[in-house]
Structures are given as structure tokens and as C-alpha cells.
C-alpha positions as CSV (number, residue, x, y, z in Angstrom):
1,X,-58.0,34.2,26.3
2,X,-54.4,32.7,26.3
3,X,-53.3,30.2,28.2
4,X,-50.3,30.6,30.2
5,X,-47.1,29.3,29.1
6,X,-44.4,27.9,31.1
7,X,-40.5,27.8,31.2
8,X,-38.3,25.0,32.9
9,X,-35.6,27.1,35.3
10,X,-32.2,25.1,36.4
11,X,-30.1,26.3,38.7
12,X,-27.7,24.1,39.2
13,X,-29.0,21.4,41.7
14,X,-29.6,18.2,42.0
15,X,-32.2,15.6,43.3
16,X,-31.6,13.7,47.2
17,X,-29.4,10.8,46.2
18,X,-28.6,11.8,42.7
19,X,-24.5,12.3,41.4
20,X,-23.0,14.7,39.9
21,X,-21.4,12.9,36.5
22,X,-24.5,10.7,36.8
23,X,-26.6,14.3,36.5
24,X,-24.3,15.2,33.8
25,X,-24.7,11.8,31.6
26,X,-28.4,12.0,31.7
27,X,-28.7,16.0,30.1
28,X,-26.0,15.1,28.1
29,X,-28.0,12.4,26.7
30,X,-31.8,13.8,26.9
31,X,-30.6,17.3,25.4
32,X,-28.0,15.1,22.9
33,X,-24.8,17.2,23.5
34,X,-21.4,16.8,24.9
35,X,-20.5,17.0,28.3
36,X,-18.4,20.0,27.9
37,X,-21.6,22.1,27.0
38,X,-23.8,20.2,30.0
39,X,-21.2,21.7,32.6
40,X,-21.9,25.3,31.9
41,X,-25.7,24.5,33.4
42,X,-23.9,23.5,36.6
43,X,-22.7,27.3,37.2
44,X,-25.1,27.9,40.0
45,X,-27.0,30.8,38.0
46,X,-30.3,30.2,36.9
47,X,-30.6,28.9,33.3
48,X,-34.2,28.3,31.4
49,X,-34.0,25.1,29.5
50,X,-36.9,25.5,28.1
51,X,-39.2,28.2,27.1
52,X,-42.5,28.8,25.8
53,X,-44.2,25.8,27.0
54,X,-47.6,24.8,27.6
55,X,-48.7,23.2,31.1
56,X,-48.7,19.5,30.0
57,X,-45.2,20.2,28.0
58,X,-43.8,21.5,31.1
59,X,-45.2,18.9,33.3
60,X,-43.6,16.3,31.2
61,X,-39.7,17.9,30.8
62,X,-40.2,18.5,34.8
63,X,-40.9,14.4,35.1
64,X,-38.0,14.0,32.6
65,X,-35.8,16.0,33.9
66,X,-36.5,15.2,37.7
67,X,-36.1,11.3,36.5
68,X,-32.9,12.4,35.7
69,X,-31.4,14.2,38.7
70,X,-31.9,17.7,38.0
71,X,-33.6,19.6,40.5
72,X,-35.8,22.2,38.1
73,X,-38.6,23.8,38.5
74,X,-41.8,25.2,36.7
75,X,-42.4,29.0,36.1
76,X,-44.3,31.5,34.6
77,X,-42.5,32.6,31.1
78,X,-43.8,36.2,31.0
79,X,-41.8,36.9,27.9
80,X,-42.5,33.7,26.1
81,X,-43.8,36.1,23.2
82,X,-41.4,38.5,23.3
83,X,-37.9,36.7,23.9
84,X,-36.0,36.6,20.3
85,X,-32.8,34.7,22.5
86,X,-33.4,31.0,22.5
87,X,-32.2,29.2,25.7
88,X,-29.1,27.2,26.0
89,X,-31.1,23.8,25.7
90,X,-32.8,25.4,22.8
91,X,-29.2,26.0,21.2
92,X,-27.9,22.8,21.8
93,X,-30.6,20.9,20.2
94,X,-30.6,23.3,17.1
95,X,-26.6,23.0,16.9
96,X,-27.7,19.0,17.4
97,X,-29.9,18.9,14.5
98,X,-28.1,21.4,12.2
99,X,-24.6,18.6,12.4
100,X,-24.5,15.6,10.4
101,X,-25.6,12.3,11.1
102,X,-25.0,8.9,10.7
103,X,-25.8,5.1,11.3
104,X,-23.5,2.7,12.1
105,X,-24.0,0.1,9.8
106,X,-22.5,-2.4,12.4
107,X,-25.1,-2.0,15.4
108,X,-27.5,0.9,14.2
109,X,-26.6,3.5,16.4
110,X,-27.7,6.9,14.9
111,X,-24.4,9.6,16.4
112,X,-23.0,12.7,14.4
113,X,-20.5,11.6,11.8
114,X,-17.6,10.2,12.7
115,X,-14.7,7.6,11.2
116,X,-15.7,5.3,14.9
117,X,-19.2,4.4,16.1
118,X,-19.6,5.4,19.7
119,X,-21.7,2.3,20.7
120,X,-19.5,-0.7,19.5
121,X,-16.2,1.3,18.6
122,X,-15.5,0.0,15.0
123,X,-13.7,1.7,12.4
124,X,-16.5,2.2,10.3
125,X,-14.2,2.3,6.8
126,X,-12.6,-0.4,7.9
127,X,-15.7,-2.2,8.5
128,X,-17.8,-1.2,5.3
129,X,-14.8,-2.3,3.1
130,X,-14.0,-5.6,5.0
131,X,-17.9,-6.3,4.3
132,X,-17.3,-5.4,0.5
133,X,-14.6,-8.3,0.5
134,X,-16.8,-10.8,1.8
135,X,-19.7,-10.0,-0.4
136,X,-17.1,-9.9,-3.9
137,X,-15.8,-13.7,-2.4
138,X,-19.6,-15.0,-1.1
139,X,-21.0,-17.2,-3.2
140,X,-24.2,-16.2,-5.1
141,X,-27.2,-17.7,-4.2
142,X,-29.0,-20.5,-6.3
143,X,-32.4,-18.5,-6.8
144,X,-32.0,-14.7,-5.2
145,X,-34.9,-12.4,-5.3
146,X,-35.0,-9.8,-8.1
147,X,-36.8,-7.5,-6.1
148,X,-34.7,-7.7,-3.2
149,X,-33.7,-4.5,-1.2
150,X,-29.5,-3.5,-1.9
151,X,-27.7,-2.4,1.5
152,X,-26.5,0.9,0.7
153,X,-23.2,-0.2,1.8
154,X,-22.9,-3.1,-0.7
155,X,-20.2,-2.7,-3.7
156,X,-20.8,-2.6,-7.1
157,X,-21.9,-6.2,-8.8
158,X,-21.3,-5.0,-12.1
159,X,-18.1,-6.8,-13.5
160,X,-15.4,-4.0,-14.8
161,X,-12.0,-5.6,-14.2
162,X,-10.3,-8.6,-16.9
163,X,-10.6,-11.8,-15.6
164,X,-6.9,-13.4,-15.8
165,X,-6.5,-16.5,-15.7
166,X,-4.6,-18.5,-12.5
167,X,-1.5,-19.2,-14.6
168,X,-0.2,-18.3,-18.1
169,X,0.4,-20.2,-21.0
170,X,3.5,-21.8,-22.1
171,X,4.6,-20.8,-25.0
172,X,8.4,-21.5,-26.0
173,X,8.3,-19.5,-29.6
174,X,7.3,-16.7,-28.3
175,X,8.1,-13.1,-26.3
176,X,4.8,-13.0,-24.0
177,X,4.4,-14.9,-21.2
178,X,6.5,-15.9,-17.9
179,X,9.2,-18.6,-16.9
180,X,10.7,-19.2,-14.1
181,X,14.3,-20.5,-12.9
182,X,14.1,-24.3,-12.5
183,X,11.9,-23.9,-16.1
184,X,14.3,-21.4,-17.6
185,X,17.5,-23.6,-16.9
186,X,15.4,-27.0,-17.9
187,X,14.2,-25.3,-21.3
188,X,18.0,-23.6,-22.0
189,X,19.2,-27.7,-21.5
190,X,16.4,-29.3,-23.5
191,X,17.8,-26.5,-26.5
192,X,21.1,-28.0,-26.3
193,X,20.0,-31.2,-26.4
194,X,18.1,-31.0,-29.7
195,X,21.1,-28.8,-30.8
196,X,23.1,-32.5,-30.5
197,X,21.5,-34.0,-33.4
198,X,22.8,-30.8,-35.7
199,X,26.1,-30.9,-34.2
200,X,26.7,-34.5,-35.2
201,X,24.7,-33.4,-38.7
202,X,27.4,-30.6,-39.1
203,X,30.6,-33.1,-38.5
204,X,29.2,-35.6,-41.1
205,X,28.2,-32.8,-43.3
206,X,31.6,-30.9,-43.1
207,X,33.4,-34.1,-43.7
208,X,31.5,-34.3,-47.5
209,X,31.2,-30.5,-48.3
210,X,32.3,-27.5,-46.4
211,X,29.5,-25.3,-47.8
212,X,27.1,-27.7,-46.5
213,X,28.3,-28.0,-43.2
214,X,28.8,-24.1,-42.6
215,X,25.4,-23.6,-43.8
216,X,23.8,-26.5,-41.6
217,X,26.2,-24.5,-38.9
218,X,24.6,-21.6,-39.2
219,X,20.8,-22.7,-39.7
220,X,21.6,-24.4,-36.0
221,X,23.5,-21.1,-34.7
222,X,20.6,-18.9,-35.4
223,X,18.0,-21.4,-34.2
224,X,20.0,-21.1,-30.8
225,X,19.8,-17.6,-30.5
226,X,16.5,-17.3,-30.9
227,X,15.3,-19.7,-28.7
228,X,17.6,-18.1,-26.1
229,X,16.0,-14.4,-26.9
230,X,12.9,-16.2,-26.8
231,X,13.1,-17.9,-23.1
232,X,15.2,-15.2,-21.9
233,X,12.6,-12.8,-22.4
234,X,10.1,-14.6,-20.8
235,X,12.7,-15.0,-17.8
236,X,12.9,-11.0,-17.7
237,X,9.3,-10.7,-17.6
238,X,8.9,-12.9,-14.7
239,X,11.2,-10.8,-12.6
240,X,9.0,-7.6,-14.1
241,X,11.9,-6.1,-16.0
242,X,11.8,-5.3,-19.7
243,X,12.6,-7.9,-22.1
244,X,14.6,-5.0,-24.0
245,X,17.3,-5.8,-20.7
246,X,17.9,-9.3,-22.6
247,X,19.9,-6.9,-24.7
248,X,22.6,-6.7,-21.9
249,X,24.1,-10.3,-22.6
250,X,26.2,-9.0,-25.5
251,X,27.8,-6.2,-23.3
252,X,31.6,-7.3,-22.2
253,X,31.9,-8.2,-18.4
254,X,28.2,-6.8,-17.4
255,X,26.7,-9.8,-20.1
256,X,28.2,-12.5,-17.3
257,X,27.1,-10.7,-14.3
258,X,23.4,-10.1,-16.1
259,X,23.2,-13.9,-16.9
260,X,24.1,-14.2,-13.6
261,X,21.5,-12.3,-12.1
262,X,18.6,-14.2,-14.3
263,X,19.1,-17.5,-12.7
264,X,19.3,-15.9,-8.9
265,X,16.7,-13.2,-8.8
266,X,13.3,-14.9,-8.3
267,X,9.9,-14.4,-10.2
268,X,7.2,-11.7,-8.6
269,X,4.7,-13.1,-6.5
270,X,1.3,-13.3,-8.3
271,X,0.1,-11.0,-10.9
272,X,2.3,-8.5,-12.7
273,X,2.4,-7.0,-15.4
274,X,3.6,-8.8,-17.9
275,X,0.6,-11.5,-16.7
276,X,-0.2,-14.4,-14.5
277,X,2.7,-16.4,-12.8
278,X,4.0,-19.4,-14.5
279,X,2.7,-23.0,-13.9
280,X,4.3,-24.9,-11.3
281,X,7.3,-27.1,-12.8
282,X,6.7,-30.7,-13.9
283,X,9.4,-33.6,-13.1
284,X,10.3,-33.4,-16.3
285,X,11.6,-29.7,-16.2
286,X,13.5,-30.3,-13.0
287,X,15.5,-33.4,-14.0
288,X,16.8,-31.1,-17.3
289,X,17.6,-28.0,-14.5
290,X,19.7,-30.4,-12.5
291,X,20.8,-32.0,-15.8
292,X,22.2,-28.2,-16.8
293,X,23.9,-27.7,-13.5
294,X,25.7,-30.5,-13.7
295,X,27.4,-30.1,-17.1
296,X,29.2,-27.4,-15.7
297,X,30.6,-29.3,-12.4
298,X,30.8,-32.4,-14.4
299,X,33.3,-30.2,-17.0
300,X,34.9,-28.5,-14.4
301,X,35.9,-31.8,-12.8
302,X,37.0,-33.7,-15.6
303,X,39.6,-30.4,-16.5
304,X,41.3,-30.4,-13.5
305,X,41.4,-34.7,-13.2
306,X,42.1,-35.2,-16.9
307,X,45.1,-33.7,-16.6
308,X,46.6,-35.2,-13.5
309,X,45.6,-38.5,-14.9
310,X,48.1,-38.2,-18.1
311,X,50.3,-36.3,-15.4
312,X,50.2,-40.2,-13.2
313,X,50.1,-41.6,-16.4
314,X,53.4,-40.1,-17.9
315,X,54.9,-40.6,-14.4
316,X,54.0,-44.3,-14.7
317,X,55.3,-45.0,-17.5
318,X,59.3,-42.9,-16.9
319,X,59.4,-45.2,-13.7
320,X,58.9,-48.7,-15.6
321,X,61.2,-47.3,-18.6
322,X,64.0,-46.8,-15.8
């Protein structure tokens, strides 16, 4: 013989000393659905939460359900084995299982998927990638298990990006690498300064034989300019432009304003790519970058004083003649 199954009917009420949103937070939780869907079982008409129960199954949701404010009640399902309509609660919990889940890998929290846990309210993208950064910069431990279980969250270990190096090399005959300002004024004065020796070469070698000084001329002329192609490139390339630019020197007018802009504009910050930045400057490069600001000012002074000097000079002398 069968035994007689039972359905849980709601209707709307609630137990002696029980609230309303309290009610509603409790289904909402036990049936694991949104409020929105719990209000439609306060309607007053009678809904069957569950059907299709035995008598210990329907003792327990009516201790459950009573625990949690709702005034139910146990009856007789007549058409347990007929009914094809599943109840509402039967609905919920299917449309329940049937959505996605997740855990949040913060506190645990198993909720449908979502970019925020609802239990501790972090961003959980956010969160997974700010643990990937502390694992890539976490030291690795002295003897770690072989065998030991990987979060499903952690990054990829396997090295796949160059390792560059914190600064570049110096090179001076060269087109790679990166220079900046205070290096590329103190290099451009330590090339004048070796040029000094040649100059004076020249003037002694003129004075014996003109071939021999236009050719020692010339060997110093072209060493000049490609030094300067050399460092000027490297200056372009710390500012990220195209050495090709360096080009623009020779061009009337814009050259001035481009060899302008080469000691103003400063270098990238960090990596870019033409490399690494360049070494910080020694004393050595400063004291030449003041030295090459100062030939200018120096030469600018001396034009306009020279000339009132043999001005005072001339004046001097017309006075003591009189």
C-alpha cells in the first residue's frame, strides 16, 4: 500500500512575533533566491512550497519553515502523482541550481557569479590580480614541496618575458643604447676637448705643409661628426623618437630649434623601447655639462666686454694725447 505523501501550503502568514522583512530574509535564504521572487508568496493566496513529500520530509520543512516565521501547514497532496507543474519553491531552487556559481576566493562564500562577493564586497578581478602581483614579487621559498597543491587562482610560474637589465650599457661608438641630458652635454664637451689636441696638431701641421694640415683637418672633422651622430642618437632614443630624427640638424632654421629641443625634452621614465634607462650621471659627467654651458656665457661675455674695453682703451689714450 502507499504511503501518503504530503505538501507544505503557505498562505501568506506569519508566526506571533515574527516580521515581515525578517520572514522574507529567511525564504529568501532557505529557498536561495532573491527577495523579489520571495514577495510573490506573500500575496495572500495559498501557494504549495513543496510537494510530493513523505511524512518525515514534511515534518522537517514545517520545523524549518516555522523556525523561520512562516506560518505553513501540512496537507494531504492528492495529486502528488499526477501534478506535471512544479511549485514555485520547486522553480526557484531549479532556476537556483541551473545559474552559475562561484567561490569567492577572498572568504569562501559560494553565491551565483558575479564581478563582487556578497559576503565581504571585494572586486573579485581586482582581488585575484592584486594576489598575482604579490605572488610574481614573493620570494620563493628555500625548500617548497613538489607535491604541493596550486591555488587555482595563482599565475603562471613559467618565465616568458626578457629579463632586461636595471640600466643600459654605455657605449659612446655606438647607435644603441640611451643618454640623457647632463650625459649628453658632458660627452658633446669631453669631444671637444680631445678635438683640442688636433686643433693645435692642424696649426703646426699647416704651418709645414698645407696638404698635411687639410688632411689632419679633415680626419678631425669627420671624427666630430660621428661622434655627434653617434651620442645624438642615443639622446633621441632616450626621449623614444627615432634616431632617423637626428637627421633634422642639417635642415635651415628647424636644425636650431631641433638641437634645441634635445637638451630640454627629458628621457622616458623606465623602460621603452629602445631599452633600459641610462645610468645615473657620475661627477665627472656633470662638471663637463656645466663646463659646456659655460663656454657659451663665458663667449658671450667676453664679445660684448672685449669690445668696450679697446672702446675705454682708445678713449684713454685720445685724452692723454690731448
Amino acid at each position: 500500500m502507499n504511503q501518503p505523501r504530503y505538501k507544505i501550503v503557505f498562505d501568506g502568514q506569519l508566526m506571533p512575533e515574527a516580521s515581515l522583512e525578517t520572514v522574507k530574509t529567511n525564504l529568501a535564504r532557505l529557498f536561495k533566491s532573491d527577495l523579489a521572487r520571495i514577495d510573490s508568496l506573500f500575496s495572500g493566496a495559498p501557494v504549495a512550497l513543496k510537494r510530493d513529500l513523505g511524512e518525515s520530509e514534511a515534518e522537517q520543512y514545517l520545523t524549518a519553515l516555522q523556525k523561520a516565521g512562516a506560518k505553513v501547514r501540512k496537507e494531504l497532496d492528492q495529486t502528488a502523482n499526477l501534478s506535471l507543474v512544479p511549485t514555485e519553491a520547486e522553480t526557484v531552487q531549479a532556476e537556483q541550481a541551473a545559474a552559475p556559481t562561484m567561490t569567492c576566493p577572498k572568504c569562501g562564500h559560494e553565491q551565483a557569479k558575479a564581478a563582487e562577493c556578497s559576503a565581504c564586497g571585494i572586486i573579485i578581478e581586482k582581488y585575484l590580480a592584486r594576489q598575482a602581483q604579490l605572488t610574481e614579487t614573493a620570494p620563493a621559498p628555500a625548500s617548497a614541496p613538489v607535491a604541493a597543491a596550486a591555488s587555482p587562482y595563482a599565475p603562471p610560474q613559467a618565465s616568458v618575458a626578457e629579463q632586461l637589465p636595471q640600466y643600459c650599457e654605455l657605449k659612446v661608438f655606438s647607435v644603441n643604447g640611451r643618454i640623457g641630458r647632463v650625459r649628453y652635454l658632458g660627452w658633446t664637451m669631453a669631444m671637444l676637448l680631445c678635438m683640442l689636441p688636433l686643433m693645435l696638431l692642424f696649426a703646426g701641421a699647416s704651418a709645414m705643409s698645407s696638404v698635411l694640415g687639410t688632411l689632419i683637418l679633415g680626419v678631425a672633422v669627420i671624427a666630430m661628426i660621428v661622434i655627434g651622430v653617434f651620442i645624438g642618437v642615443q639622446r633621441l632614443h632616450d626621449m623614444g623618437w627615432s634616431g632617423w630624427l637626428w637627421l633634422l640638424n642639417f635642415v635651415p632654421f628647424v636644425g636650431s630649434v631641433f638641437a634645441l629641443l634635445m637638451l630640454i625634452i627629458p628621457g622616458t621614465q623606465g623602460v621603452n623601447r629602445y631599452g633600459p634607462p641610462p645610468p645615473p650621471n657620475s661627477t665627472g659627467v656633470k662638471l663637463l655639462a656645466w663646463l659646456f654651458l659655460l663656454v657659451p656665457v663665458t663667449g658671450i661675455v667676453a664679445a660684448i666686454a672685449i669690445p668696450q674695453y679697446q672702446g675705454y682703451v682708445e678713449r684713454a689714450s685720445e685724452y692723454q694725447e690731448q
